[in-house]
C-alpha positions as CSV (number, residue, x, y, z in Angstrom):
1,X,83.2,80.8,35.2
2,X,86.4,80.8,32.5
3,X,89.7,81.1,33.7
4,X,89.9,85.5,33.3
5,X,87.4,85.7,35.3
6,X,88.8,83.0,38.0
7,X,92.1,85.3,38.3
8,X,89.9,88.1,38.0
9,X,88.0,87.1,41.4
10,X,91.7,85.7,43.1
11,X,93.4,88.6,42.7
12,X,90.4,90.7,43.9
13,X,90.5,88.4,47.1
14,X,94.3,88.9,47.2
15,X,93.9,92.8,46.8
16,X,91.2,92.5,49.6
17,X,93.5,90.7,51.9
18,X,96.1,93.1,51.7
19,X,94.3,96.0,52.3
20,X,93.0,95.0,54.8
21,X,96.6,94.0,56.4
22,X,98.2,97.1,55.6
23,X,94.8,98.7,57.2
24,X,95.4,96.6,60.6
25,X,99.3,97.5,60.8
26,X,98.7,101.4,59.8
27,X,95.8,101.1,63.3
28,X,98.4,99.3,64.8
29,X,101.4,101.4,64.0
30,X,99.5,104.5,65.0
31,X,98.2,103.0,68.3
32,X,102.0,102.4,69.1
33,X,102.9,106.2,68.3
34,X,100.1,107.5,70.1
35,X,101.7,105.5,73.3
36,X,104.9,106.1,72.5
37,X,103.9,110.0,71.9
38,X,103.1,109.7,75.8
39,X,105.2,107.6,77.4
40,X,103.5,106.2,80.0
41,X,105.8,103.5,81.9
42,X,104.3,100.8,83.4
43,X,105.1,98.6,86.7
44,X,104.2,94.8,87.0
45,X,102.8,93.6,90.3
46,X,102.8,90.8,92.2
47,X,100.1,89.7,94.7
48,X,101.2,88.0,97.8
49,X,98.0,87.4,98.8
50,X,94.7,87.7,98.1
51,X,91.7,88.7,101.0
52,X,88.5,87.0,100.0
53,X,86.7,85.1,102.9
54,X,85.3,86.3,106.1
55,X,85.8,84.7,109.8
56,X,83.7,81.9,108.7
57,X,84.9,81.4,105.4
58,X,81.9,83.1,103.9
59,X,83.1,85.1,100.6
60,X,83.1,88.4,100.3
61,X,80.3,90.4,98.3
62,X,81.8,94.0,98.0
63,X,85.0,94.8,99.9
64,X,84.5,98.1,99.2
65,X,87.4,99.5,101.6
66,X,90.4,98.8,103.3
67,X,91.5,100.3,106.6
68,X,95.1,99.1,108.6
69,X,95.8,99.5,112.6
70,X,98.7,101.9,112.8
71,X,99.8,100.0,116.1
72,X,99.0,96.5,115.5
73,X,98.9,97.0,112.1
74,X,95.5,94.6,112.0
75,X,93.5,94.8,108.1
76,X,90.2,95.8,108.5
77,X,88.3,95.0,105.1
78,X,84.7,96.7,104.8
79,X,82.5,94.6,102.8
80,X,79.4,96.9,101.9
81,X,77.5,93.9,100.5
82,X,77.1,91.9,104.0
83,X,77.4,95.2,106.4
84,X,80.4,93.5,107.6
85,X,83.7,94.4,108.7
86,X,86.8,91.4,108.6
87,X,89.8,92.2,111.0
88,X,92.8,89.8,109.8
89,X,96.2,89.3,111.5
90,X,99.1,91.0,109.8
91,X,99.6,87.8,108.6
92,X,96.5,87.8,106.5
93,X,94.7,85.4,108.6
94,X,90.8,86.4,109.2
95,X,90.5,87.0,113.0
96,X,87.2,88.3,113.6
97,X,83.8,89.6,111.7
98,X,82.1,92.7,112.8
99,X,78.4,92.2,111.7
100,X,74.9,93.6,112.1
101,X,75.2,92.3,116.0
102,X,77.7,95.0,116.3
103,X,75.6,97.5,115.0
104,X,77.1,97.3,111.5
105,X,74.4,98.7,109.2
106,X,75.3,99.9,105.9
107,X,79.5,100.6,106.3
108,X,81.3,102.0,104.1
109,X,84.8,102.6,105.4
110,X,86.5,102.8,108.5
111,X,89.8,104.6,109.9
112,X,91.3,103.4,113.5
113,X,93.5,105.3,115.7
114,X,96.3,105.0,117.8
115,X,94.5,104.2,120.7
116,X,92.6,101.0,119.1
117,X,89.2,103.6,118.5
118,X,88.0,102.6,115.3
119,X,85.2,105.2,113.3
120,X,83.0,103.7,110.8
121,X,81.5,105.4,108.3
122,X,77.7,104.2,107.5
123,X,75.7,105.1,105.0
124,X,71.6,105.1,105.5
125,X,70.0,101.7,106.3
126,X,67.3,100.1,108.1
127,X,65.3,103.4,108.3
128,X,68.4,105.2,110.0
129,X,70.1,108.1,108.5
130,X,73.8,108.3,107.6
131,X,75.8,108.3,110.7
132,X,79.5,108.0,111.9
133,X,79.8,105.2,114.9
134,X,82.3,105.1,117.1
135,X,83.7,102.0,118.5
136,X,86.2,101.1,121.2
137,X,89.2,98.8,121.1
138,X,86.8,96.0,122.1
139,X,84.6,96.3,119.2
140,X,81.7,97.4,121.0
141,X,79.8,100.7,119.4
142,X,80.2,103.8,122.0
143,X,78.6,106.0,119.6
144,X,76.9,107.1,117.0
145,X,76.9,110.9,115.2
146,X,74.1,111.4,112.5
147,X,75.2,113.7,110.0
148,X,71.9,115.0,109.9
149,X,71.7,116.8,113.9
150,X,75.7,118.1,112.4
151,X,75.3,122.0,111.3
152,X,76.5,122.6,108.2
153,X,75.0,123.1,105.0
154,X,74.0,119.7,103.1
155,X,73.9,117.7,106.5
156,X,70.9,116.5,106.1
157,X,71.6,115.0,102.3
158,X,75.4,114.2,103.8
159,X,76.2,110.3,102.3
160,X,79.3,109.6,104.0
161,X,82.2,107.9,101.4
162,X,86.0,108.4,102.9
163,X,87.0,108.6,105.9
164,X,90.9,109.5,107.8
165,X,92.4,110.5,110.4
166,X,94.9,112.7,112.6
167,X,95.7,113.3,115.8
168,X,93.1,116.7,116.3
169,X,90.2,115.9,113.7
170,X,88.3,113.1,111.9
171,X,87.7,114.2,107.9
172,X,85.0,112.6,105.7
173,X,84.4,113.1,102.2
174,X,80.7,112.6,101.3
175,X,78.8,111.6,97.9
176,X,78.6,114.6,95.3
177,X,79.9,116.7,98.6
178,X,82.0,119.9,98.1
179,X,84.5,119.7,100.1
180,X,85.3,117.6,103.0
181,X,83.2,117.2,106.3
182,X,85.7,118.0,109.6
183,X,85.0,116.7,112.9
184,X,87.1,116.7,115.9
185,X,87.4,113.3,117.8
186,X,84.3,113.7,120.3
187,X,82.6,114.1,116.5
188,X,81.5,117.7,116.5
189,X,81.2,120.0,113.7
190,X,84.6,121.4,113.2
191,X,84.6,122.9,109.8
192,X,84.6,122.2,105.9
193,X,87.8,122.3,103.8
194,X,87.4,123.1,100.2
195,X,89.4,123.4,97.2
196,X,88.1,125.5,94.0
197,X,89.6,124.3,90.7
198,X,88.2,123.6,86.9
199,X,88.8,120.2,84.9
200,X,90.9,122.6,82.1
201,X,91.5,126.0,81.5
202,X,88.5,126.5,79.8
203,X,86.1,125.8,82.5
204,X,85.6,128.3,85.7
205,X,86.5,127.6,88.4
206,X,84.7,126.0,91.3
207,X,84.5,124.0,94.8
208,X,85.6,120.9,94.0
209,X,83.4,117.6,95.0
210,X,85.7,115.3,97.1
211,X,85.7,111.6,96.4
212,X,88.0,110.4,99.2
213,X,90.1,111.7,102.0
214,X,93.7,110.5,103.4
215,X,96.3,111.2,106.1
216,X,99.9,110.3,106.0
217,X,102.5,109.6,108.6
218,X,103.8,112.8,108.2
219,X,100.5,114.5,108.7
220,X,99.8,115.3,105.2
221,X,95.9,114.9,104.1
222,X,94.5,114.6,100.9
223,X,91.6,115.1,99.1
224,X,91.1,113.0,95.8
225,X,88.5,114.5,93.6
226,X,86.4,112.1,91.0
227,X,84.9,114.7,89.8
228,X,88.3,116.7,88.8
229,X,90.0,113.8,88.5
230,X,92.9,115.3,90.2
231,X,94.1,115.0,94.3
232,X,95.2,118.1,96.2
233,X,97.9,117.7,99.2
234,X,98.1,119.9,102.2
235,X,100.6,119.7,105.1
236,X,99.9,119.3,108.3
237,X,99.2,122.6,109.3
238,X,96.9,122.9,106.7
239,X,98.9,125.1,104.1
240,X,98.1,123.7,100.4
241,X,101.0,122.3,98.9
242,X,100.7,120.9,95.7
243,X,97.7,119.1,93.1
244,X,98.4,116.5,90.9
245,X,96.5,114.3,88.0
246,X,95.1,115.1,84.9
247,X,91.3,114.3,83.8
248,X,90.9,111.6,81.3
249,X,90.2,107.9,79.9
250,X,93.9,107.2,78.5
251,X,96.8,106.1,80.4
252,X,98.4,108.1,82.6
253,X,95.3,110.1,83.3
254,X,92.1,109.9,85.5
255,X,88.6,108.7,84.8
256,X,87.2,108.1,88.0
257,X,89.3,108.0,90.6
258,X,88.2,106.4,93.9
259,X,91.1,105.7,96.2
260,X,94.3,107.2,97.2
261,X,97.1,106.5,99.7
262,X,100.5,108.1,100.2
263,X,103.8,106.7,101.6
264,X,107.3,109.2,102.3
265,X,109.1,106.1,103.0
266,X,108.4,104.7,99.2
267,X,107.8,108.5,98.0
268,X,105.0,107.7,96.1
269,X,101.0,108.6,96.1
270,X,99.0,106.3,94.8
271,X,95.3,106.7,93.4
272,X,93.0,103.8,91.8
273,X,90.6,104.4,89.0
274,X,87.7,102.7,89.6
275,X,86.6,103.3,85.4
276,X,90.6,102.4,84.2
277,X,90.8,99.7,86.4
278,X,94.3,100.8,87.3
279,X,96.6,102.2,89.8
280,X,98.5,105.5,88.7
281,X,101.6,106.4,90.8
282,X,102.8,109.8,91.4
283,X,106.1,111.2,93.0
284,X,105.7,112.0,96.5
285,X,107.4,115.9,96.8
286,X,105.6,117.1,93.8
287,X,102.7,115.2,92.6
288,X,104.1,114.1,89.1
289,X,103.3,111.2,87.2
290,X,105.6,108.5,87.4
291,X,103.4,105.3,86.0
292,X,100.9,102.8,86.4
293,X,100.1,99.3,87.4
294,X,97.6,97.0,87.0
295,X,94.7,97.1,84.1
296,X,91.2,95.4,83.9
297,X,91.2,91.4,84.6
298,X,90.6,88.8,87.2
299,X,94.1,87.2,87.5
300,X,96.3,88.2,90.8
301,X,97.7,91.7,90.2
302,X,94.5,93.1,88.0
303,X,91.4,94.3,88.5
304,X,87.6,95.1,88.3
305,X,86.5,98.5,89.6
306,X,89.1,99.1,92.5
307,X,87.6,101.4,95.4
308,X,90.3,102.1,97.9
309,X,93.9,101.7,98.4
310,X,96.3,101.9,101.3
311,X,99.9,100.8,102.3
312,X,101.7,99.3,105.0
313,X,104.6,99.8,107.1
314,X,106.6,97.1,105.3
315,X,105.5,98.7,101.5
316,X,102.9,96.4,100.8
317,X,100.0,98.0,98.6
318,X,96.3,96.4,99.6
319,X,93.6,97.1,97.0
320,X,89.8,96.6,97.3
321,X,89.2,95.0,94.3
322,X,85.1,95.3,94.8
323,X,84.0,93.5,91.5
324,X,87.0,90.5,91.7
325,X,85.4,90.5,95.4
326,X,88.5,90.8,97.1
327,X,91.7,92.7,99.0
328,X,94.9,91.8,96.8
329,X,97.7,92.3,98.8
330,X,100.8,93.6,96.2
331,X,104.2,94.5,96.0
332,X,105.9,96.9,93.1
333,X,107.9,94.6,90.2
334,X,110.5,96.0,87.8
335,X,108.7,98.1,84.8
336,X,107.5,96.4,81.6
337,X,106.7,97.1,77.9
338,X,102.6,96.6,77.3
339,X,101.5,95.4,73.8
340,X,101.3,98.1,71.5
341,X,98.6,97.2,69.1
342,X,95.1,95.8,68.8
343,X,94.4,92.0,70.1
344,X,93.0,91.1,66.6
345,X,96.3,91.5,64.3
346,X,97.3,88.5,62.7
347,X,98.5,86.2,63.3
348,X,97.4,85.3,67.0
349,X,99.7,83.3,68.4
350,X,102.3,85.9,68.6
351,X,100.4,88.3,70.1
352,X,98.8,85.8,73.1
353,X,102.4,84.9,73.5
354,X,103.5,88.5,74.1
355,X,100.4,89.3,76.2
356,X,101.3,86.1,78.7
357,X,104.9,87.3,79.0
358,X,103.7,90.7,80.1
359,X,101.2,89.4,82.0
């Protein structure tokens, strides 16, 4: 090779190089605008402690739900995996497993009421169809309701996923169920609430299929559609009050959401999407987005398909974090600035620095 055609070959290596810099910060810079365009504010978390072992120190497998006393304010963590339930002490210490001897089958969430009753949700298992069982303060099962012997129309395909409560009537949202199943609290048929909506403008309209159900203090319930990705909110007389969330896979929106919780004191509702692997937080009087938390990863405060969410009395947010096997217990931080770009811009060490002080 003469010496042309080594500066002929450099600069085409040089050219190369550029191009494909400028290509990387044009991705970049138009990744950033695109956020920007939306405006999606962001909260840091902090977990305070993380649920991941049963009475005998036995890890979980699939803490699928969470569930807390509203009198001793107890944390009952469902772990699907085991057909187990794990009742810890306010202070996050495990106090007692609820197994198979209990007549824990296949659970799938549980709600408790005032009077220590907690209702179990189980889905079929062991050759036994779906059922709701009731158990007393004791933990012994009093009884059991099989969806099946309930008259509506689907009981007999009825796969029990959500379950809340208020003072008059139990509701459960099933799998692929439109609408959500209403009992009252000796567990007969009641009625079915449903909701008839369209994912955008341009589909019809039609009954919604209900993911999960929730009650708040104030009496509020409401239904949280996967399906929609979107949560309706009724008061406690029933009267339809608001929807909020929009369907989608970008931030600030809803892929497949899974869990949701409200709280008037911290005037937020909170839903988790199981496919975003985040928590999206909307205003309590009006259902508008206000920001997220969280993203996918297995360090304290991020997650891997979260399933249910709920709040304390003291503000505390637990989340079953089913794939990270475990309940992270959380508070709200101050709001951050993400990284706005692709991980693979050059150089690195900048960007791993500005991804551990978010982080």
């Amino acid at each position: 090779m003469d010496k042309g055609e080594f500066f002929f070959y450099k600069r085409s290596e040089i050219l190369c190089f550029v191009f494909l810099f400028v290509f990387f910060i044009l991705i970049s810079l138009g990744f950033s605008q695109e956020t920007f365009e939306e405006n999606i504010p962001i909260k840091e978390v902090k977990a305070i402690a993380i649920l991941n072992k049963d009475e005998y120190g036995k890890s979980f497998m699939f803490p699928i739900s969470v569930a807390i006393d509203p009198v001793t304010y107890e944390i009952y963590v469902v772990d699907s995996g085991k057909s187990e339930i794990t009742i810890y002490s306010p202070d996050f210490f495990p106090k007692i497993t609820l197994d198979k001897g209990r007549g824990l089958r296949a659970p799938y969430g549980v709600a408790i009421d005032k009077d220590g009753t907690f209702y179990v949700i189980q889905a079929p298992s062991s050759g036994k169809p779906a059922c709701l069982s009731i158990f007393n303060s004791a933990g012994l099962l009093e009884k059991e309701i099989y969806f099946k012997d309930l008259s509506f129309e689907g009981c007999s395909n009825f796969i029990p996923v959500s379950i809340a409560l208020d003072r008059r009537y139990i509701y459960i949202a099933g799998e692929g169920f439109e609408g959500v199943l209403v009992l009252n609290k000796k567990g007969d048929f009641e009625k079915i609430i449903t909701v008839k909506d369209s994912i955008t403008m341009d589909f019809p309209k039609k009954r919604a299929k209900i993911r999960a159900v929730y009650v708040d203090k104030k009496g509020r319930l409401y239904l949280l559609s996967e399906e929609m990705g979107r949560f309706y909110v009724f008061d406690s007389l029933g009267n339809f009050l608001f929807k909020g969330g929009i369907k989608g896979g970008t931030p600030g929106k809803l892929s497949r959401p899974r869990g949701i919780v409200a709280d008037p004191n911290l005037g937020l509702i909170l839903v988790v999407d199981y496919m975003r692997h985040s928590g999206l937080a909307y205003d309590y009087n009006n259902g508008h987005f206000l920001f997220e938390f969280g993203g996918k990863g297995w360090s304290p405060g991020w997650f891997n398909g979260p399933t249910d969410i709920k709040i304390d009395r003291f503000g505390r947010i637990y989340v079953a974090d089913l794939f990270n096997r475990r309940v992270q217990v959380l508070v709200l931080g101050k709001e951050i600035t993400p990284y706005l770009g692709p991980s693979f811009i050059t150089p690195l060490q900048p960007v791993k620095k500005r991804l551990n002080k978010v982080r």
